[in-house]
Backbone as a ProteinNet text record, in pm:
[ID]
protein_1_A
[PRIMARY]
XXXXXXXXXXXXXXXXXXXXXXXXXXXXXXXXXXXXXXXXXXXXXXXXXXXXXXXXXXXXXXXXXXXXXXXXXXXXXXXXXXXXXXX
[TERTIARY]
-491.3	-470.3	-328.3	-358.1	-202.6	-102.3	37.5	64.2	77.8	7.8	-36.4	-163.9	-258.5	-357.4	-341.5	-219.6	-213.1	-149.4	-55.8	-28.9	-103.3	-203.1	-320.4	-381.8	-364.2	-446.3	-391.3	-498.8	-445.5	-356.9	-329.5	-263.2	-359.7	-494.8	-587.8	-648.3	-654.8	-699.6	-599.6	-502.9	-396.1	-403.5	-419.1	-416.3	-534.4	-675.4	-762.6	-759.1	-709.7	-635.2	-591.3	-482.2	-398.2	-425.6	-531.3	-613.2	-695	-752.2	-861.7	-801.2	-650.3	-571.3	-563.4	-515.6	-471.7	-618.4	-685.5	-839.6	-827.7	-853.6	-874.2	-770.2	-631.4	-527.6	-541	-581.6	-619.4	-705.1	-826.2	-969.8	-884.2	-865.6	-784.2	-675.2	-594.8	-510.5	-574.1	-664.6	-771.8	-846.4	-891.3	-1005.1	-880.8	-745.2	-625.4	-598.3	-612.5	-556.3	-673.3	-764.8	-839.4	-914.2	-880	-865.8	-755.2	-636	-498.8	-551	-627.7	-617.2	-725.5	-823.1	-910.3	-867.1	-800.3	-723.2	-645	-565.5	-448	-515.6	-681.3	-783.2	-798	-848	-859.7	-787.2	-667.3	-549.6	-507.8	-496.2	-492.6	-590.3	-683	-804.6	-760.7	-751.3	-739.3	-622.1	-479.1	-374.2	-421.8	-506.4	-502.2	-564.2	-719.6	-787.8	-706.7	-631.4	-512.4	-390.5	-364.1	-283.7	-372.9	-532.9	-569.5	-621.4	-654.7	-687.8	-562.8	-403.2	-311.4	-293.1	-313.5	-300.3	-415	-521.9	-620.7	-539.3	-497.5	-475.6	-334.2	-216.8	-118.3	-206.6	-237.9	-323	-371.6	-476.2	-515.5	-414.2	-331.6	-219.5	-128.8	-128.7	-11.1	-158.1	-212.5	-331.9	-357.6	-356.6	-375.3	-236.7	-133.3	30.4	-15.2	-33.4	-44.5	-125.2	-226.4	-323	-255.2	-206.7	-132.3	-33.8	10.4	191	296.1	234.2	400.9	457.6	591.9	660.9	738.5	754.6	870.5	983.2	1079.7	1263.3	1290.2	1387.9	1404.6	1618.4	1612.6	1772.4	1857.7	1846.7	1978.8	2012.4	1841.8	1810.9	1848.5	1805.2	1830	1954.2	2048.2	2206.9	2259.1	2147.7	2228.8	2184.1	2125.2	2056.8	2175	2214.8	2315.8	2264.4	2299.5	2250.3	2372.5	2381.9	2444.1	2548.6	2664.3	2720.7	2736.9	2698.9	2685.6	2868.8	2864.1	3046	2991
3552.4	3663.1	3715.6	3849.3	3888.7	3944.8	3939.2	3956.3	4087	4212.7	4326.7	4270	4196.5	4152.8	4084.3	3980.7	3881.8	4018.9	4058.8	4176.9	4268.7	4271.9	4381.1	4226.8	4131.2	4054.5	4013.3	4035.1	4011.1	3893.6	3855.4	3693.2	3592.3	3667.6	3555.9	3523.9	3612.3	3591.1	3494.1	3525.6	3418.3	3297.3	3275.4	3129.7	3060.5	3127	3076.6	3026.2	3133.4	3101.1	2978.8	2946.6	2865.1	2744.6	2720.2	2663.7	2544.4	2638.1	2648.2	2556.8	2619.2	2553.2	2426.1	2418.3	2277.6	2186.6	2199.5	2131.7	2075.1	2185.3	2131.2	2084.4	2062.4	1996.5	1891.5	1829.8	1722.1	1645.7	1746.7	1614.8	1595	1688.6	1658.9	1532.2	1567.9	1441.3	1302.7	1273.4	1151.3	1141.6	1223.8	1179.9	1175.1	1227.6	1160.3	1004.5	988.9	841.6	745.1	765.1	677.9	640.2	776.8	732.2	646.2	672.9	586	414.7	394.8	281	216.9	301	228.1	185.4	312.4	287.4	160.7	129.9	22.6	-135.7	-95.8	-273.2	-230.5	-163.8	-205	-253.3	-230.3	-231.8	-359.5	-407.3	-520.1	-640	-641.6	-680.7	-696.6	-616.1	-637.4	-737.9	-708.4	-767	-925.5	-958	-1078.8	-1165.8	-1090.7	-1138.8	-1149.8	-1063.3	-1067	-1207.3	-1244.4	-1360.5	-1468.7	-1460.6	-1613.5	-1650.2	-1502.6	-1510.5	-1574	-1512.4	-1625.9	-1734.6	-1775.2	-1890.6	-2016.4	-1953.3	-2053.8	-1992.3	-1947	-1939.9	-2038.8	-1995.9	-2088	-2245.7	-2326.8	-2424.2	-2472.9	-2390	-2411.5	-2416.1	-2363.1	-2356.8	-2539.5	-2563.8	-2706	-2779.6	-2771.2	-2875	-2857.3	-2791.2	-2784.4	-2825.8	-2783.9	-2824.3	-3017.1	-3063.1	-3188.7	-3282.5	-3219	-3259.2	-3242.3	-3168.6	-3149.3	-3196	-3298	-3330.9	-3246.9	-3134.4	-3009.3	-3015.6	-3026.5	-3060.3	-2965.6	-2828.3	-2804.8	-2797.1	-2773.5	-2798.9	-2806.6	-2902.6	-2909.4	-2852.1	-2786.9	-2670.9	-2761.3	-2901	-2957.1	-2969.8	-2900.1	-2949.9	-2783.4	-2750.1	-2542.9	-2529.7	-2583	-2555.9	-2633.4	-2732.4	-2760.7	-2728.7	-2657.7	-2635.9	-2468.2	-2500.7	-2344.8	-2253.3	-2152.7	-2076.7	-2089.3	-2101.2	-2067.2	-1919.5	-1950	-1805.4	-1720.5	-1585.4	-1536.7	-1513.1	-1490.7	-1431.8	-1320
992.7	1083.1	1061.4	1064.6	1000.4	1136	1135	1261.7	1325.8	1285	1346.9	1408.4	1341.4	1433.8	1619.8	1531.7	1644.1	1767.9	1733.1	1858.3	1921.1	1839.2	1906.2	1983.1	2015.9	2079	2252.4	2370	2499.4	2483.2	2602.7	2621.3	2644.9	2691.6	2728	2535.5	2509.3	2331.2	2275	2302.3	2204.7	2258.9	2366.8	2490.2	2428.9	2361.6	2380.3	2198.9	2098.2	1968.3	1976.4	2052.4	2049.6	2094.6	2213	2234.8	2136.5	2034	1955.5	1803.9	1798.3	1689.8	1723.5	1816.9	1907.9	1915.6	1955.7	1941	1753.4	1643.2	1504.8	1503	1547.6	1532.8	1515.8	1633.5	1712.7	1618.6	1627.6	1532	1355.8	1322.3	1185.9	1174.6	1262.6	1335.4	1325.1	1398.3	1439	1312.6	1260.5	1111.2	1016.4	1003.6	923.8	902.2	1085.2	1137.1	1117.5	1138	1094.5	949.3	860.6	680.7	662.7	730.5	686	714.7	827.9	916.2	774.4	762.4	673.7	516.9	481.8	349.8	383.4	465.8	478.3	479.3	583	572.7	452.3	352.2	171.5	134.7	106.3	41.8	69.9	221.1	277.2	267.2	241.3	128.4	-13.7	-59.9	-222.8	-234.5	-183.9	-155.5	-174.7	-51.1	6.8	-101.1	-128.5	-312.4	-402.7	-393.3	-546.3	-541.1	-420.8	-357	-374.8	-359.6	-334.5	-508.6	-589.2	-746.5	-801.7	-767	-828.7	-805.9	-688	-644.9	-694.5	-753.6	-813.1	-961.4	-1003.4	-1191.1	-1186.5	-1045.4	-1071.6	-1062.1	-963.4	-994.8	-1109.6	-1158.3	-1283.5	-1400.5	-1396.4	-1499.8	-1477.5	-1368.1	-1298	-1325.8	-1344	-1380.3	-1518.1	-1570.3	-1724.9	-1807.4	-1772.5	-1775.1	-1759.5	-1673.3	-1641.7	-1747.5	-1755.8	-1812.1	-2015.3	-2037.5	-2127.5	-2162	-2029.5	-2036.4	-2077.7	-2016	-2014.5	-1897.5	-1906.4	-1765.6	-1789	-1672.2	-1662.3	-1643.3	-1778.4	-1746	-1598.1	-1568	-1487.1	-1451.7	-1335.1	-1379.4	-1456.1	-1438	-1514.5	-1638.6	-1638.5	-1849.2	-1886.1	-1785.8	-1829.7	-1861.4	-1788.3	-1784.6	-1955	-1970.3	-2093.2	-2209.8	-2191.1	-2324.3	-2359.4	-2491.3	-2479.2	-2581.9	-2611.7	-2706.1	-2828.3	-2941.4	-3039.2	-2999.8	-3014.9	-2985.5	-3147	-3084.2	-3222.7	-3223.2	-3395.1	-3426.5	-3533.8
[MASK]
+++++++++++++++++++++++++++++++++++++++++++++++++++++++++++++++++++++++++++++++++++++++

């Protein structure tokens, strides 16, 4: 609506416009808020699968490590181990 329109319009026309905006405001608003709420339980889902999938591969890894007799360095062995300095 262009604003020569809106001025050709009473006050009860614009009240009821304005009204009317305010209503699709509103439901747009609410069907916004409740895609966000649902997007966030997915996301919050996948998250939680993705936390309990590492947590069985770390396992499996400290069990296969074991089973292998790989032990990891432990910091005191890290600190001594040095690199060759280049010249």
């Amino acid at each position: 609506m262009t604003s020569k329109e809106l001025r050709k319009l009473s006050r009860k026309e614009l009240i009821e416009l304005f009204l009317t905006q305010s209503r699709e405001y509103e439901q747009v608003k609410e069907e916004l808020t409740r895609e966000l709420e649902r997007t966030r339980t997915e996301l919050t889902r996948e998250l939680d699968l993705t936390k309990r999938e590492l947590q069985v591969t770390e396992t499996a890894v400290e069990q296969l490590k074991l089973q292998l007799g790989i032990r990891d360095k432990q910091p005191e062995q890290a600190e001594q181990c040095e690199m060759p300095e280049a010249d």
